[in-house]
N, C-alpha and C positions, 0 to 999 in steps of 0.2 A: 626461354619459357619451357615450361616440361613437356611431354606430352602425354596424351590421354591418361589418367589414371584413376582411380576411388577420389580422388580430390578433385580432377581438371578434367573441363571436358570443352571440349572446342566446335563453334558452329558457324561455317560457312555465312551465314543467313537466317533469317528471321522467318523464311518461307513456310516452314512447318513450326508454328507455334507449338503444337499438341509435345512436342519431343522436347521442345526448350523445358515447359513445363513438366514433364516428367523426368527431366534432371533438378530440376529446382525440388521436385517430391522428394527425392532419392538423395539427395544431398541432407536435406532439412532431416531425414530421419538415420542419419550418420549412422547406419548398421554396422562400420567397422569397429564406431567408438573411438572416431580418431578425436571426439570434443574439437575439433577447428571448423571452420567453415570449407566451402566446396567453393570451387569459382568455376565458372564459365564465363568462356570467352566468344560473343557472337563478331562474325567478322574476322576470325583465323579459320583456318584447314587445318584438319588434322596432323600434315605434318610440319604443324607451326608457321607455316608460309602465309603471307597477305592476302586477303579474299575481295580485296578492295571494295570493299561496302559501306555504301556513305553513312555515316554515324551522326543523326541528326535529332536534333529532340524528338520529335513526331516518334522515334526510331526505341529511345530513349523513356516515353511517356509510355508506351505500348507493353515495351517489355516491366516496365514499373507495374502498371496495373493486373500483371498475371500475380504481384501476391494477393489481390483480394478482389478477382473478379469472379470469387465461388467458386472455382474450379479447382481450389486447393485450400484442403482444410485436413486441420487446425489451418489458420492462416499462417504462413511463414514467416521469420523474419530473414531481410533481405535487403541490398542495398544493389543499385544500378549505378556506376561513374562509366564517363567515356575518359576512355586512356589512350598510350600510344605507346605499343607493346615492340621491340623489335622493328620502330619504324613503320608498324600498322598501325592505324587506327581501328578499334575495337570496343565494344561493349562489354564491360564487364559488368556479371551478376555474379554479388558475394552473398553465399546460403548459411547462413545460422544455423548450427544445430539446432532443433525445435525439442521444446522443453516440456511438450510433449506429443510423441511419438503415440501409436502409427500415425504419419502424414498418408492423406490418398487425395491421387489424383483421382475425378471420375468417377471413385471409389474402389480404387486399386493402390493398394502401398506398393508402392516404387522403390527401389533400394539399388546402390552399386554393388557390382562383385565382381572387383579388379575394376578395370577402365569398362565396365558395357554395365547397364541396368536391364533390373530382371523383376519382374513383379514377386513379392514376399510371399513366401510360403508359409502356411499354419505353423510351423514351428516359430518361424522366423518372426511373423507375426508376435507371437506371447513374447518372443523377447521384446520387442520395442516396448508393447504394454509392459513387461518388469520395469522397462526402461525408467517409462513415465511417473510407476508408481514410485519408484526410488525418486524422484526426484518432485513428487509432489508435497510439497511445502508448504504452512501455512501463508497467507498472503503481507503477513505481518513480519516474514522472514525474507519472501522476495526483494531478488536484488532490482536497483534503477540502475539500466545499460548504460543512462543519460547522464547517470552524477557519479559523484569522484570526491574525495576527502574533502575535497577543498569548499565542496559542498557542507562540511560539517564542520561544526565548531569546538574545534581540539581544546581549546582553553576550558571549555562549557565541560567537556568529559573531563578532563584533567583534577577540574576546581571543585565541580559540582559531581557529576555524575558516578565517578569511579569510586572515592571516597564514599557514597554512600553506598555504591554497590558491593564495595569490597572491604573487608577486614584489614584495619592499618599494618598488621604485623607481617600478612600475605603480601601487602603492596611493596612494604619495605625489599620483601624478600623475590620482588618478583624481577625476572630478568627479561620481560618477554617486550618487544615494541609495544607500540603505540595502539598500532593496527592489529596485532595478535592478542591485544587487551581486550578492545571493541570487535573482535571477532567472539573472544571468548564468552562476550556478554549480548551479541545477537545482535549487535548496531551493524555490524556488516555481515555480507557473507561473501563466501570464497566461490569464484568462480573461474573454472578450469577452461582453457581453451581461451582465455579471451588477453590482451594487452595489461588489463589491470585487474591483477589476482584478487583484489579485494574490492569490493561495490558495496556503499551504503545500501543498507537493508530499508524497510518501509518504516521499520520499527529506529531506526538507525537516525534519518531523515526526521520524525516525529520529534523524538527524543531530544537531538540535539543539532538538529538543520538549522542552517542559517535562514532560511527562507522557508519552510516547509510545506507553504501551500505553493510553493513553484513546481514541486512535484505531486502532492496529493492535494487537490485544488480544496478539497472542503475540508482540509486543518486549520480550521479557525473557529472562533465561536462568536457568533451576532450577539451583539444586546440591544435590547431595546425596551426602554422606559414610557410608558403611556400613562397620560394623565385623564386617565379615566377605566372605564371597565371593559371599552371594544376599541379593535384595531382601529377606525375611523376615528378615533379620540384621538385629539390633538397628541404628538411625540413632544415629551421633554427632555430627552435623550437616548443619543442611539450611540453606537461604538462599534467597531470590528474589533476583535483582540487579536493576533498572529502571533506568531511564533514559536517557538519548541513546545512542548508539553511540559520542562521543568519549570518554563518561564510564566508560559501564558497563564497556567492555574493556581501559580499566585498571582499572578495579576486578576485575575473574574477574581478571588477573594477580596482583594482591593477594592474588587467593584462592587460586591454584595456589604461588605463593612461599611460603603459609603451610602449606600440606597437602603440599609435596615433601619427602620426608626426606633428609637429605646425610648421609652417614657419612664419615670423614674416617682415612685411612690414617697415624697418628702413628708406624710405625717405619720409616717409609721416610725416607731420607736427604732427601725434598721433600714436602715437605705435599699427599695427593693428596686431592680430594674428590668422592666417591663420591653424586650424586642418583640416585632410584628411577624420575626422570623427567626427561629432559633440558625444562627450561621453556620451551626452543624451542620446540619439537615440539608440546607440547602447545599455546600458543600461537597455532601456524598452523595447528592442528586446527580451535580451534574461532573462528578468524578466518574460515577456510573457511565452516565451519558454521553462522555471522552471514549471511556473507557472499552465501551459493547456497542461503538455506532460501527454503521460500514463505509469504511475508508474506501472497499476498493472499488463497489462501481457509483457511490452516491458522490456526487461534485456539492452538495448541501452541506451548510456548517449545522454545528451546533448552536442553536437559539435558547438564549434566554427572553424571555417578551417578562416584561413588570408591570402588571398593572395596578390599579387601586386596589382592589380589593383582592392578587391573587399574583402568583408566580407560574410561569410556565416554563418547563424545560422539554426541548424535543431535539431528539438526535433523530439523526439517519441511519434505518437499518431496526428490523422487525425482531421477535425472537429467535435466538439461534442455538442450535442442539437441541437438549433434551427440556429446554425452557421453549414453550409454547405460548400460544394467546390464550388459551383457558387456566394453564399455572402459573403466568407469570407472576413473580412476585412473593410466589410460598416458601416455606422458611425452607431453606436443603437442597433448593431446588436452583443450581446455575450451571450457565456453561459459558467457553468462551470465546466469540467469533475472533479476537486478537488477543491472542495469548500471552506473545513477548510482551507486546505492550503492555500488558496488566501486570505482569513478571518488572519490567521498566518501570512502573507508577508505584509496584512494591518498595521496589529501592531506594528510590525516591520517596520514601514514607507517606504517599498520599493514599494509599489503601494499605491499614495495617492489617485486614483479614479477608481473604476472598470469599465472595456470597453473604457479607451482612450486611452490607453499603444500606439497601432498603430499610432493613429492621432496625439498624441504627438514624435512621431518618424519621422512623415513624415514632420510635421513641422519645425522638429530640420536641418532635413536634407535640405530642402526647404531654411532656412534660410541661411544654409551655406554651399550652392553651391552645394551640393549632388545629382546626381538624386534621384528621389522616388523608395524607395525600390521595387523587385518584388518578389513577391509571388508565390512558386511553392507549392499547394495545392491538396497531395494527401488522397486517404484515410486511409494510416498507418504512416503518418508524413508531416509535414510544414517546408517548406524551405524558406527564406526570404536571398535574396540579394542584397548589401548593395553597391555601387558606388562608389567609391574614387571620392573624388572634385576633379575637372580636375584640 
């Protein structure tokens, strides 16, 4: 084992917490830029020798709970295993570079320089802040530590996804993997310092996850059919839908084709056909509503509810940017809280223009006798309600 350095640092004992924790500070905000983790070892001495310290859960639970008992924030990411180093037994804690920098203990940024920690100085400080901001990312591009290719479905990008994303005569000509394709197009992203340089993105996982609510629980969309006008009325059908976003919004189409009723005009000299709901419309309602909900702290799916007289669609996740509760809705006016993903439902041809989704719905419904949807517009979700043609 090495000893002391900007990486390793070695503790007799668990006697003084306060010092475990400001190596775990100092580690998390990796001021050399080495991108690997720090490790510490409770239960060695300094010059690498046995401190014979019983290594026992209790021991084990203790040190687990210094990432998130408020004494270190951002919180860290960190792991605790007991090992058996050189014939010790020992505790180790493995520190993640923190993704964003300055970490403080107490409210002191901690940082190595060489093997000893030193609290950060104002200069030192703005670096870690450039740090953070270089690497603040939309949440739609963040990587899952937890999933690995095999979490995505290579056939699904291969058959479907690339082909629509890419010009056949580029594909022909292109010489790049697999992984450097779907990096190229935001399904994954590269991440330095870690075992596996590529990680399914959020957008990645959405798009073409085999399971996609296993990591972002509200990737799904409810339905629910009511035979009547209020919740309390009897359900005539209900449904989960899961799966990728290339899959599942054709399947809700499946499920609006089969719940729209057509009455059909037989004494008119031309066959006229009368739906309750133009499929447009609803459609790019709840493409929209795929599209602008919040993936990242809402665990709620997208709902459709159908009633007698009226459609409802509500996502998770209120106005975002420069769309507000007072404009929502006016023509010119979008922004977009997941970007790639709306970039991913382009290629996918389910949005052929950004920011007309509405006014193409209003028109649909306009046409064929619908009132104009209304909009109930709060700050932790959008509701939009949809008129049956009289």
């Amino acid at each position: 084992m090495d000893k002391e350095s900007d990486r390793v640092e070695c503790k007799e004992s668990d006697s003084d917490p306060g010092k475990i924790r400001e190596a775990v500070c100092a580690f998390a905000n990796d001021m050399p830029g080495h991108n690997r983790p720090g490790v510490i070892f409770v239960g060695i001495k300094d010059d690498g020798s046995c401190a014979n310290l019983e290594i026992n859960d209790k021991l084990l639970l203790k040190l687990s709970d210094m990432r998130s008992d408020g004494n270190i924030l951002p919180i860290p990411r960190m792991d605790v295993q007991k090992r058996r180093i050189n014939g010790c037994e020992a505790a180790v804690i493995i520190v993640h570079p923190s993704w964003y920098p300055p970490v403080r203990y107490n409210g002191r940024t901690r940082i190595r320089v060489g093997p000893r920690r030193a609290t950060a100085t104002l200069e030192e400080e703005q670096r870690l802040s450039e740090k953070r901001r270089a690497k603040d990312i939309p949440y739609d591009l963040h990587p899952f530590f937890g999933a690995s290719l095999d979490d995505l479905d290579i056939d699904l990008f291969k058959c479907v996804y690339l082909p629509c994303a890419v010009a056949p005569e580029i594909i022909r000509e292109n010489r790049r993997t697999v992984e450097e394709q779907m990096l190229s197009l935001h399904l994954l992203s590269r991440i330095d310092g870690v075992a596996l340089p590529f990680l399914p993105s959020v957008t990645g996982i959405l798009m073409i996850g085999k399971s996609p609510a296993d990591y972002v629980p509200g990737a799904y969309v409810q339905f629910l059919r009511i035979d009547g006008v209020e919740l309390s009325d009897p359900i005539a059908d209900q449904n989960q839908i899961h799966g990728p976003l290339s899959e599942l919004i054709l399947r809700i189409d499946d499920i609006f084709r089969a719940n729209i009723h057509i009455k059909t005009d037989i004494h008119s000299s031309i066959e006229l056909r009368y739906p309750d709901y133009p499929l447009n419309a609803l459609q790019q309602l709840l493409r929209n509503a795929v599209m602008h909900r919040n993936y990242e702290t809402s665990n709620a799916p997208v709902r459709i509810t159908w009633f007698s007289d009226r459609v409802e669609i509500q996502n998770p996740g209120g106005p975002y940017g420069q769309c507000t509760v007072s404009n929502f809705g006016k023509p010119g006016i979008t922004d977009y809280r997941n970007q790639f993903v709306a970039s991913a439902m382009r290629n996918l041809g389910f949005v052929q223009q950004f920011g007309v989704g509405i006014q193409v719905a209003r028109k649909a419904l306009k046409d064929n006798g619908n009132p104009d949807p209304v909009f109930d517009v709060q700050d932790n979700h959008v509701l939009v309600i949809v008129g049956r043609r009289p």
